[in-house]
Every structure is written in structure tokens, then in C-alpha cells.
N, CA, C and O atoms as a printed pandas DataFrame, in Angstrom:
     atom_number atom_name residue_name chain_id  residue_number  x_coord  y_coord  z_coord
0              1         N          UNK        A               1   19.965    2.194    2.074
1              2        CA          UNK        A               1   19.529    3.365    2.792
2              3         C          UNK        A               1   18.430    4.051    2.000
3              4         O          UNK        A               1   18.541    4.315    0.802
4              5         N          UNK        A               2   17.061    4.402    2.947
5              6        CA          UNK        A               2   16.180    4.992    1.954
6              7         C          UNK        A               2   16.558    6.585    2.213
7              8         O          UNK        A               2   17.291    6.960    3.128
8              9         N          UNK        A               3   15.985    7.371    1.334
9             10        CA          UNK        A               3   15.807    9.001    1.627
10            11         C          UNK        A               3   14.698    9.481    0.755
11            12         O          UNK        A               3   14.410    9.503   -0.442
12            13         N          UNK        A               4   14.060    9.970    2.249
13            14        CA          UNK        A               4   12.607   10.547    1.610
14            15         C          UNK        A               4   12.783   12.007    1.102
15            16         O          UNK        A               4   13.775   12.569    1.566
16            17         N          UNK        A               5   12.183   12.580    0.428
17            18        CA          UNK        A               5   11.710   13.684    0.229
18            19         C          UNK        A               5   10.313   14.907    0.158
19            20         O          UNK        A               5    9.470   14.551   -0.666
20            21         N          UNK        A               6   10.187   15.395    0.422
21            22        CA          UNK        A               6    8.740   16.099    0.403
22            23         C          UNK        A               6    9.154   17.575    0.353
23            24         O          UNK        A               6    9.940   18.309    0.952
24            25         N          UNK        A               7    7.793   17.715   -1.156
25            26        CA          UNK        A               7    7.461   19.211   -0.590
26            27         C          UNK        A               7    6.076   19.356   -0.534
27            28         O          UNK        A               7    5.318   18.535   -0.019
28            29         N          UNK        A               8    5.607   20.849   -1.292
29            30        CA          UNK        A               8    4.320   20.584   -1.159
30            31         C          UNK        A               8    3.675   20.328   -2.163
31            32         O          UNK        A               8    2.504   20.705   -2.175
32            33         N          UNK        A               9    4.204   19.618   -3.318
33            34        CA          UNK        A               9    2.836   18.943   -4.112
34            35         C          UNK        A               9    3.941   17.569   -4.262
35            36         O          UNK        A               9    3.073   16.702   -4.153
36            37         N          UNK        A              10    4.661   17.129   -4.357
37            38        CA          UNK        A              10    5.048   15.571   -4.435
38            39         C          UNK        A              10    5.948   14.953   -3.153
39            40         O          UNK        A              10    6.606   15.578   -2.322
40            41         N          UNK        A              11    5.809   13.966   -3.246
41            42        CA          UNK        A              11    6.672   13.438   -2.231
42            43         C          UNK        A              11    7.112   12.293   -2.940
43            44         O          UNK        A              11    6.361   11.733   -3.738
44            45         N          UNK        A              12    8.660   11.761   -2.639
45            46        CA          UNK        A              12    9.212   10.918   -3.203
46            47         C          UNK        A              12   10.040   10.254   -2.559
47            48         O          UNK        A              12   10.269   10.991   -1.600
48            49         N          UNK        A              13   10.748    9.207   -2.414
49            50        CA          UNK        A              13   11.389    8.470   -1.902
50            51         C          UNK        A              13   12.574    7.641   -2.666
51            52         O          UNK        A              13   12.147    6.724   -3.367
52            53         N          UNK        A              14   13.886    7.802   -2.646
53            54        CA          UNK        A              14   14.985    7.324   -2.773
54            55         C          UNK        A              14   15.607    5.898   -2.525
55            56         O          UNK        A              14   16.225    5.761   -1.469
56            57         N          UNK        A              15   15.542    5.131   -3.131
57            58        CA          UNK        A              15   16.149    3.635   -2.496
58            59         C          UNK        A              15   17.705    4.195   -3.300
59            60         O          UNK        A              15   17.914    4.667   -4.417
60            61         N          UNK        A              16   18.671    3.859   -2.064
61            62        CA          UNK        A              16   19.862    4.265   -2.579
62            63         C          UNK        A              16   20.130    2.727   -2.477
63            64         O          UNK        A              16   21.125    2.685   -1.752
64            65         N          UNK        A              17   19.935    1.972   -2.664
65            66        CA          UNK        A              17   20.250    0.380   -2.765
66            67         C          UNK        A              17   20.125    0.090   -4.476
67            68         O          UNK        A              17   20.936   -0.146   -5.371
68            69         N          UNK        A              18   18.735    0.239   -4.392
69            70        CA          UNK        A              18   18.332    0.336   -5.848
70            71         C          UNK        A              18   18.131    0.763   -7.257
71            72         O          UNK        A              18   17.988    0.168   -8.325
72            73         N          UNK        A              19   18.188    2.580   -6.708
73            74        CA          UNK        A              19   18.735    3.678   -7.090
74            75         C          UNK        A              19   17.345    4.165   -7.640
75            76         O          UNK        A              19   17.231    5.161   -8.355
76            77         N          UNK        A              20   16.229    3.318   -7.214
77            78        CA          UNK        A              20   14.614    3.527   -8.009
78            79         C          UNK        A              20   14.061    4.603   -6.613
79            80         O          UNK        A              20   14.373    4.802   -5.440
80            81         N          UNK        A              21   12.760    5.245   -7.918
81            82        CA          UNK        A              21   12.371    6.066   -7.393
82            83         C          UNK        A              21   10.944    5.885   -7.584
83            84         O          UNK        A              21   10.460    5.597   -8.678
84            85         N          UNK        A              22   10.217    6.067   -6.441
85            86        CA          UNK        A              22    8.566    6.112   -6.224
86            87         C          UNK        A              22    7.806    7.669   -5.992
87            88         O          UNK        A              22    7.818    8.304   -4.937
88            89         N          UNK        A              23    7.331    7.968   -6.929
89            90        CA          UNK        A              23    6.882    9.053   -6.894
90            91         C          UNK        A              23    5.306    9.375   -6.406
91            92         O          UNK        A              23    4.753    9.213   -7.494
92            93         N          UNK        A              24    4.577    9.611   -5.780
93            94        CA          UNK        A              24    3.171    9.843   -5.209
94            95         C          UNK        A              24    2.492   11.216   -4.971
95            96         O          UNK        A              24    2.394   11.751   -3.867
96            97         N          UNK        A              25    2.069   11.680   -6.052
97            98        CA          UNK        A              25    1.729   13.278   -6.064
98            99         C          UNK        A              25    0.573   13.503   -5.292
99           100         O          UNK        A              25    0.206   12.416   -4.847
100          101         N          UNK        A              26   -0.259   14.528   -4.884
101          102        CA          UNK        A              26   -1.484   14.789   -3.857
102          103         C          UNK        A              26   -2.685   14.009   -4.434
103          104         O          UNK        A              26   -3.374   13.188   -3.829
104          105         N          UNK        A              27   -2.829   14.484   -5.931
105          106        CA          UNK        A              27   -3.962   13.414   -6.158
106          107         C          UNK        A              27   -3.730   12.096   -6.079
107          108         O          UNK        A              27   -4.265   11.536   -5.122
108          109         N          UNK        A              28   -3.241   11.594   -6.632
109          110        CA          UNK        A              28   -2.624   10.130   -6.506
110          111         C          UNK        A              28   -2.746    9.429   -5.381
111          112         O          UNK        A              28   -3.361    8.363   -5.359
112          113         N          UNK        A              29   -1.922   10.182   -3.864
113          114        CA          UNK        A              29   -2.281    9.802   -2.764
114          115         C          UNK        A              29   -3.656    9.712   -2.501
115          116         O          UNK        A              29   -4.050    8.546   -2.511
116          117         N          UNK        A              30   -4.782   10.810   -2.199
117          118        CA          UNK        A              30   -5.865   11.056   -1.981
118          119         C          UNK        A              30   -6.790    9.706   -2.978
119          120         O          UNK        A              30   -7.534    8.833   -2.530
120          121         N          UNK        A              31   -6.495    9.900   -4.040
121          122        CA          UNK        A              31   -7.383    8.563   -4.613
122          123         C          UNK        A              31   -7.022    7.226   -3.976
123          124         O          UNK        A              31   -7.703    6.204   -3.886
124          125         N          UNK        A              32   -5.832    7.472   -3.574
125          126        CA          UNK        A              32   -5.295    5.742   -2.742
126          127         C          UNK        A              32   -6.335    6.425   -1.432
127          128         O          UNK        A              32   -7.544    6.197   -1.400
128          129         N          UNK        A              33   -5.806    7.058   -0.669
129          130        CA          UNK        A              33   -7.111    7.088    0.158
130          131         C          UNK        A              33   -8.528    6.808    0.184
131          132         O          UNK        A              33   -9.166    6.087    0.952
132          133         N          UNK        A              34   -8.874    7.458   -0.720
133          134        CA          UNK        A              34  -10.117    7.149   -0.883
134          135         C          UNK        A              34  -10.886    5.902   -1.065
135          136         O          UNK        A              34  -12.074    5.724   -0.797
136          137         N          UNK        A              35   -9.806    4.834   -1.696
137          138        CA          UNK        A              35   -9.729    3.656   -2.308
138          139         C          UNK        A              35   -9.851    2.723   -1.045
139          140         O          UNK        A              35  -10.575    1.733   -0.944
140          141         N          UNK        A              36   -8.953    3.268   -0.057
141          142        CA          UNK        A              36   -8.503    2.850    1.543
142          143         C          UNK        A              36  -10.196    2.730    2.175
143          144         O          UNK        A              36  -10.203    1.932    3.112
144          145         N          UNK        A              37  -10.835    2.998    2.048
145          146        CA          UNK        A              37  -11.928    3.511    2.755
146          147         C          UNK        A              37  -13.046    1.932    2.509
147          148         O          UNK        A              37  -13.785    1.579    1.590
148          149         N          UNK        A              38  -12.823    1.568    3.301
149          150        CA          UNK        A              38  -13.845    0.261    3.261
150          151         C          UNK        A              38  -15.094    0.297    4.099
151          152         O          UNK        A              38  -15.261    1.363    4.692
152          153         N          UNK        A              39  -15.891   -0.514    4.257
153          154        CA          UNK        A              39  -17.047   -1.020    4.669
154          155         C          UNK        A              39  -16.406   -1.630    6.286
155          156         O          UNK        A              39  -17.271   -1.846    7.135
156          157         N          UNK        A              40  -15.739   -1.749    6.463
157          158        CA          UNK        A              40  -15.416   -2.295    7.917
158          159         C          UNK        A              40  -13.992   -1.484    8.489
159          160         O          UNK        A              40  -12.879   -1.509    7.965
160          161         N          UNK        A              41  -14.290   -0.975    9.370
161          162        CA          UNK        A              41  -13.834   -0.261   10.519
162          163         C          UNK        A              41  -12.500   -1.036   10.357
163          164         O          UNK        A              41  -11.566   -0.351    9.940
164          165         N          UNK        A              42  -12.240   -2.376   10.620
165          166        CA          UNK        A              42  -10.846   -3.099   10.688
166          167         C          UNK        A              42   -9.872   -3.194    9.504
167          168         O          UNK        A              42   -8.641   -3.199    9.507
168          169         N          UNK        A              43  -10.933   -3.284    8.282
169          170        CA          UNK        A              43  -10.016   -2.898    7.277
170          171         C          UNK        A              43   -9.074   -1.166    7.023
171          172         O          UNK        A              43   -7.917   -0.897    6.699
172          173         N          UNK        A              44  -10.339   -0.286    7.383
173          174        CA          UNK        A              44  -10.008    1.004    6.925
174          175         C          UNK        A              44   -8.734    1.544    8.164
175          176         O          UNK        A              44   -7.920    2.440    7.942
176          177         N          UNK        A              45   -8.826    0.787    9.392
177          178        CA          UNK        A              45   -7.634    1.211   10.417
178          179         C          UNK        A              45   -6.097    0.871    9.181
179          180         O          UNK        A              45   -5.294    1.646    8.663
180          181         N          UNK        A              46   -6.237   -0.400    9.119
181          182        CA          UNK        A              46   -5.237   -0.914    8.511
182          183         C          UNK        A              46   -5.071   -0.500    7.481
183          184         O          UNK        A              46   -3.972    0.020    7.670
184          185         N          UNK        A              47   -5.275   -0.326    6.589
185          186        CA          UNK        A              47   -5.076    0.497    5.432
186          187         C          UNK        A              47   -4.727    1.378    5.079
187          188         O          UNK        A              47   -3.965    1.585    4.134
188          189         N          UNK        A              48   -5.576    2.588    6.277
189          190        CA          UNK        A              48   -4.875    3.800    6.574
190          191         C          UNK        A              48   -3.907    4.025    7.028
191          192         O          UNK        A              48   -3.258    4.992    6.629
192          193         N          UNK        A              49   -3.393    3.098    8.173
193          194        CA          UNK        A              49   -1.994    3.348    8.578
194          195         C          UNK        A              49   -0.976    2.603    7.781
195          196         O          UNK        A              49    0.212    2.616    8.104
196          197         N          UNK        A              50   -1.294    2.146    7.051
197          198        CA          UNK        A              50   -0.285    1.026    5.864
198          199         C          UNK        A              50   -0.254    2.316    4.861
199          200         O          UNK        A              50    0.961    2.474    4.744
200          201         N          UNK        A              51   -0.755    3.144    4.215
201          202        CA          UNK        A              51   -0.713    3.976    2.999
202          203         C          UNK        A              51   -0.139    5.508    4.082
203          204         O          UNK        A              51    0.705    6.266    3.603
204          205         N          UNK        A              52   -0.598    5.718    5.204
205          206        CA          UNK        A              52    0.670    6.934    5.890
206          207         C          UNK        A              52    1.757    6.520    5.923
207          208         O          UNK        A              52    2.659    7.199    5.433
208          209         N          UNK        A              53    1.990    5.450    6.428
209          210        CA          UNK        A              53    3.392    4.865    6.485
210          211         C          UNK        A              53    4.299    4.347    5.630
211          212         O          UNK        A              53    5.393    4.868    5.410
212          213         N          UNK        A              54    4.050    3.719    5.319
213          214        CA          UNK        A              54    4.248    2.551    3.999
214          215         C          UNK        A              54    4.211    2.746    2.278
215          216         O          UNK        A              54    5.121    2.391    1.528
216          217         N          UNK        A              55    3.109    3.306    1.917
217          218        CA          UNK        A              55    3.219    3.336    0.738
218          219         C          UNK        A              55    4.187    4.028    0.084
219          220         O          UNK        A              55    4.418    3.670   -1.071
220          221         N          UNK        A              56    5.098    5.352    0.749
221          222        CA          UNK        A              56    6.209    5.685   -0.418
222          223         C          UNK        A              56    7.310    4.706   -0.494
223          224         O          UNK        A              56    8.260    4.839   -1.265
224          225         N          UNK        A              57    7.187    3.879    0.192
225          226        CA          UNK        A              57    8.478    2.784    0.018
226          227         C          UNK        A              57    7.937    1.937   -1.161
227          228         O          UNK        A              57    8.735    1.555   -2.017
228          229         N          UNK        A              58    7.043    1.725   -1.221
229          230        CA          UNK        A              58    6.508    0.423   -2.411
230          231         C          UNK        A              58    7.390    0.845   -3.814
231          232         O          UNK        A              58    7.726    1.992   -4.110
232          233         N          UNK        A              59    7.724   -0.628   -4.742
233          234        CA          UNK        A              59    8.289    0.160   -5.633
234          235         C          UNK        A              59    6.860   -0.006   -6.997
235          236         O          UNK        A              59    5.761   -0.525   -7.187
236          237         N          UNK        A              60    7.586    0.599   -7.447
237          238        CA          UNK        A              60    6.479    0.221   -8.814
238          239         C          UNK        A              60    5.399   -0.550   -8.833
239          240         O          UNK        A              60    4.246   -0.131   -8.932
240          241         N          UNK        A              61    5.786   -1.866   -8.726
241          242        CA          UNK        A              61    4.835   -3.365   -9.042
242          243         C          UNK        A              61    4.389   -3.030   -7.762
243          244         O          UNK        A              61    3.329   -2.463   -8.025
244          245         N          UNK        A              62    4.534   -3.006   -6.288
245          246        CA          UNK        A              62    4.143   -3.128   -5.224
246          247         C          UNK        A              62    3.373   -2.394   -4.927
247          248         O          UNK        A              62    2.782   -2.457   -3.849
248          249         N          UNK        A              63    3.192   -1.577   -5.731
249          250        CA          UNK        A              63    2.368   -0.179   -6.088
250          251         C          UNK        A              63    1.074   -0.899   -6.556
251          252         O          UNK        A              63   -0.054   -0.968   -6.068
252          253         N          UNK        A              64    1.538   -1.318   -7.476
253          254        CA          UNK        A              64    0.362   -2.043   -9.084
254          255         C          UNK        A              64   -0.694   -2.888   -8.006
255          256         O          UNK        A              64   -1.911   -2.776   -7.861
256          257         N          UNK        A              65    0.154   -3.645   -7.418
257          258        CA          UNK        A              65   -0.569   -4.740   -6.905
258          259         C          UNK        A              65   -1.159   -4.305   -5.532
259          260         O          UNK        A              65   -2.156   -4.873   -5.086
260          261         N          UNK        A              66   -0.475   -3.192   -4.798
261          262        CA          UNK        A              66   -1.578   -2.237   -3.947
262          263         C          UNK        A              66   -2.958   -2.157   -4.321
263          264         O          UNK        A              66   -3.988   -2.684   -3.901
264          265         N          UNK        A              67   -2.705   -1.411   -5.156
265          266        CA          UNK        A              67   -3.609   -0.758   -6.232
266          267         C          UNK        A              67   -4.593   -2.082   -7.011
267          268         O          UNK        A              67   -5.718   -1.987   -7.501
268          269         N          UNK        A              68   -3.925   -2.987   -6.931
269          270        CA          UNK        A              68   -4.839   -4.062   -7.569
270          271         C          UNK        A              68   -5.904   -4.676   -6.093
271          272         O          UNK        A              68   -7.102   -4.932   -6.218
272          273         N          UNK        A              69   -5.217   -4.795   -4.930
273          274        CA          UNK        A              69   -5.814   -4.911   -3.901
274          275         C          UNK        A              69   -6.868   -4.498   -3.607
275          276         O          UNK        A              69   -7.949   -5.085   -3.567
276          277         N          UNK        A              70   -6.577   -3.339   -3.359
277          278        CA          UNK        A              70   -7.944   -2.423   -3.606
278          279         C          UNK        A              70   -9.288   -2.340   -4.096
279          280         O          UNK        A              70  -10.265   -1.769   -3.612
280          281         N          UNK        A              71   -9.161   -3.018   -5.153
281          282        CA          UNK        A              71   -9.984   -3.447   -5.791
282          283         C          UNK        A              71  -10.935   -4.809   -5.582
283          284         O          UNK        A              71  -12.017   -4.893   -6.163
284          285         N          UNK        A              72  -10.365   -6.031   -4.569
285          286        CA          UNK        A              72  -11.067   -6.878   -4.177
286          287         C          UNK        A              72  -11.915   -6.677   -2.884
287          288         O          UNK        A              72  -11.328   -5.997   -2.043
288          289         N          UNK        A              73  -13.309   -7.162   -2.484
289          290        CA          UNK        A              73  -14.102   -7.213   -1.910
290          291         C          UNK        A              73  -13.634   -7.130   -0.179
291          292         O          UNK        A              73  -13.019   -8.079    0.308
292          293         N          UNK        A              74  -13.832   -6.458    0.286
293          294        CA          UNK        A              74  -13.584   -6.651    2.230
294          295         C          UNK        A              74  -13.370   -7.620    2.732
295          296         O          UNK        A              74  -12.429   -7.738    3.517
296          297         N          UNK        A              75  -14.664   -9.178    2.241
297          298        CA          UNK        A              75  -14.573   -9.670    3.013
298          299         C          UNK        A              75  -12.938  -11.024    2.670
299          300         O          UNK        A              75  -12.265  -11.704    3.445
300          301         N          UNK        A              76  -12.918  -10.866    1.364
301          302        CA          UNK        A              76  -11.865  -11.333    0.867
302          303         C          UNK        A              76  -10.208  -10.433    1.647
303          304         O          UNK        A              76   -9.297  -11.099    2.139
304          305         N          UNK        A              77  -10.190   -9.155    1.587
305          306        CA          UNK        A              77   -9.385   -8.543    1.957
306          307         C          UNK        A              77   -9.119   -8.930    3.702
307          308         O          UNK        A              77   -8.060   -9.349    4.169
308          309         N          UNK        A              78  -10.478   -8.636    4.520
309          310        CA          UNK        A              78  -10.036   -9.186    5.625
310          311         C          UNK        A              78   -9.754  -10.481    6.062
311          312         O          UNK        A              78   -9.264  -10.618    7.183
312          313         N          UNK        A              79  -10.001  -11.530    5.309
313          314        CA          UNK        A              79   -9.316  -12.822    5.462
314          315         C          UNK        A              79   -8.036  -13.055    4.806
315          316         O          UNK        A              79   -7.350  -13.983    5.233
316          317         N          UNK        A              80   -7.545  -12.242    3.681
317          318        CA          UNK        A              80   -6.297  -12.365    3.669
318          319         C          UNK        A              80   -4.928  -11.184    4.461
319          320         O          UNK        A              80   -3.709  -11.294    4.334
320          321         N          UNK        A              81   -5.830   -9.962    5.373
321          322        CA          UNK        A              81   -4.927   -9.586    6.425
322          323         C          UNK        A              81   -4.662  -10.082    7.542
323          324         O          UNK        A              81   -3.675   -9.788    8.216
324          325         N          UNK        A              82   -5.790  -11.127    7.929
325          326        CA          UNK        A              82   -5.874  -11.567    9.105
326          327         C          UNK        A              82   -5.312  -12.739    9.300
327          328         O          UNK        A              82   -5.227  -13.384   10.345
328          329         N          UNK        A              83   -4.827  -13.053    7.948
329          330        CA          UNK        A              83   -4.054  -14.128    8.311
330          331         C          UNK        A              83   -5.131  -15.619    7.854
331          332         O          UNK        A              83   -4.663  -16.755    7.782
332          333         N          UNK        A              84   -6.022  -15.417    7.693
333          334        CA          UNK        A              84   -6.971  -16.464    7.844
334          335         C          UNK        A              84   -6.967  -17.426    6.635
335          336         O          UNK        A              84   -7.356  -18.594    6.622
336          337         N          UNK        A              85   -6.384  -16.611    5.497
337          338        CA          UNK        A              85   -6.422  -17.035    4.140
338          339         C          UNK        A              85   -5.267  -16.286    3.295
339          340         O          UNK        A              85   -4.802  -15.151    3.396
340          341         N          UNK        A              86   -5.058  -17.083    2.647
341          342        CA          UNK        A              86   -3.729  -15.900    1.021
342          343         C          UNK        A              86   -4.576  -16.132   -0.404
343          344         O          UNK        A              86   -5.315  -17.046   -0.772
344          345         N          UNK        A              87   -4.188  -15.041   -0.963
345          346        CA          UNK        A              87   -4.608  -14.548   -2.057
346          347         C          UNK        A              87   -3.593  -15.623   -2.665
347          348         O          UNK        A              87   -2.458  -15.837   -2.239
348          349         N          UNK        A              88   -4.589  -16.634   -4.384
349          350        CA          UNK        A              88   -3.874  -16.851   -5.096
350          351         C          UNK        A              88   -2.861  -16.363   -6.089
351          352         O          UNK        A              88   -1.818  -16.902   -6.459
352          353         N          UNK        A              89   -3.442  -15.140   -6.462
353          354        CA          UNK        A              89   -2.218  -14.150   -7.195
354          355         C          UNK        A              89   -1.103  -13.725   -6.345
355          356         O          UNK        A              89   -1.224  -13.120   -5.279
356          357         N          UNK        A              90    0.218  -14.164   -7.015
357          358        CA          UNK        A              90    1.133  -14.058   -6.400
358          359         C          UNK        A              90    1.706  -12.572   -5.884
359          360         O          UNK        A              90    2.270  -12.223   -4.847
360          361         N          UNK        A              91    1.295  -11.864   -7.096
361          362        CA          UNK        A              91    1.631  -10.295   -6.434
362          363         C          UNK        A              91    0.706  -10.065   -5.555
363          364         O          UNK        A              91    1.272   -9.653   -4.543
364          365         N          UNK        A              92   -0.485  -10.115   -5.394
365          366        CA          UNK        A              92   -1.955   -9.761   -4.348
366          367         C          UNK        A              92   -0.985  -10.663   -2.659
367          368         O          UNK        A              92   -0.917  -10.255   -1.499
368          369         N          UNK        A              93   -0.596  -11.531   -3.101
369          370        CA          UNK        A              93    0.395  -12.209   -1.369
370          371         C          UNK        A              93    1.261  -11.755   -1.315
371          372         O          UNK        A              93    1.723  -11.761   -0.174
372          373         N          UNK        A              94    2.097  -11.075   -2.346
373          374        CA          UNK        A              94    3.393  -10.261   -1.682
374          375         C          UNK        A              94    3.060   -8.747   -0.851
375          376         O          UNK        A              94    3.784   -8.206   -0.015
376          377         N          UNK        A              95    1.961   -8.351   -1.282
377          378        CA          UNK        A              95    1.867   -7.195   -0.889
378          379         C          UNK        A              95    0.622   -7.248    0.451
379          380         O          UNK        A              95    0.499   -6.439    1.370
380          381         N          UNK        A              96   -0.075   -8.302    0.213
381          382        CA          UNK        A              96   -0.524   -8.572    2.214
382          383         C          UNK        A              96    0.565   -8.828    2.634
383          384         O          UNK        A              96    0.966   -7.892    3.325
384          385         N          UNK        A              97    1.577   -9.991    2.543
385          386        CA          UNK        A              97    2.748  -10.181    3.447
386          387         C          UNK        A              97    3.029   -8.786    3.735
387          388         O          UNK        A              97    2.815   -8.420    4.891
388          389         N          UNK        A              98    3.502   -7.880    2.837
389          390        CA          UNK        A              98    3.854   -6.253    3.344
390          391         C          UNK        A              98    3.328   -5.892    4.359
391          392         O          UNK        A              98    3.832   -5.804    5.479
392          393         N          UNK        A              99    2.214   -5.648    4.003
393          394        CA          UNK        A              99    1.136   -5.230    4.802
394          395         C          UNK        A              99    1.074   -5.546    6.108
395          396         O          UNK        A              99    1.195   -4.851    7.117
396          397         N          UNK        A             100    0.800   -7.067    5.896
397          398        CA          UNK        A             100    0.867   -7.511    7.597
398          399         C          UNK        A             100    1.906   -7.623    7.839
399          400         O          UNK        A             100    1.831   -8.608    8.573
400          401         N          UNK        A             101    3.159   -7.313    7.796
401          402        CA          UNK        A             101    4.367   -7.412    8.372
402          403         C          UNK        A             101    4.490   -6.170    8.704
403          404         O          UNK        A             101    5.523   -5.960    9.339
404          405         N          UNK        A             102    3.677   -5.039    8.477
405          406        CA          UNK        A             102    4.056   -3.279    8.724
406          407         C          UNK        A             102    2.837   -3.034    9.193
407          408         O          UNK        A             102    2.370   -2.031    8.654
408          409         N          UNK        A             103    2.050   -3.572   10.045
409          410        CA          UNK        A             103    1.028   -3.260   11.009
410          411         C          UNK        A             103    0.607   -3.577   12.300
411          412         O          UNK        A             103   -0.393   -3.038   12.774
């Protein structure tokens, strides 16, 4: 069972399975936003609604490797959301699988 929390400067999320906690403060978010913001219209839909939705569940690593995502090129990114291609790093494919499984 998850349980979210929010106020107004952090928001956090509870895995009562796991007992771990993901913490995402305003800046933090906003730089993932910002990060979100690509060169193509199809990436930045997806992204954006993957980081409203999605990102306080990520745990730690799923975080890292978000965050490492981010960092590769569009056109690489949209061939591995679209299904067209997978990333050889194994964390960079766990976290498209996420992705495209929550969009």
C-alpha cells in the first residue's frame, strides 16, 4: 500500500511494503521539470505526464536513472519510448519500461 503525503514545500510518498521513502522538494521537482522539457512536442507530453504522475513513486535508483535519462539526446529517448529500440544500460530500460507502462 502506497501513502502519499504533501504539504507546501515537500511531498513524499510512503511504500508501506517497503517501508522506503522518496522525498521530492519544490526545487528538485522544478529542475526535473525543466530537465522534462525537450525539443519535440512528443517527448515533452510524455515526460510531463510521467513526472506529475509517476515520479513520487520511483524509489531511489529509479530516481538516479530518471535523472540519468534525462540526460540522453531526444532522438535516442524517442526511440526508446516508442518502443522502437531499448537502451543498453540496464537501469536506462528499467525505467522506459516504467515509463511506457504509465503512459
Amino acid at each position: 500500500m502506497i501513502s502519499v503525503y504533501k504539504d507546501s514545500s515537500v511531498s513524499f510518498v510512503r511504500n508501506k511494503i517497503t517501508k522506503r521513502f522518496t522525498m521530492l522538494d519544490i526545487k528538485e521537482k522544478a529542475k526535473l521539470a525543466w530537465h522534462c522539457r525537450r525539443g519535440m512536442l512528443e517527448l515533452d507530453l510524455i515526460l510531463k505526464r510521467f513526472l506529475e504522475h509517476q515520479v513520487d513513486h520511483l524509489s531511489t535508483q529509479e530516481l538516479a536513472a530518471f535523472n540519468s535519462l534525462l540526460n540522453c539526446t531526444d532522438p535516442e529517448l524517442f526511440a526508446w519510448l516508442m518502443g522502437h529500440d531499448d537502451p543498453q544500460d540496464k537501469e536506462l530500460k528499467e525505467i522506459v519500461t516504467i515509463i511506457r507502462n504509465n503512459n
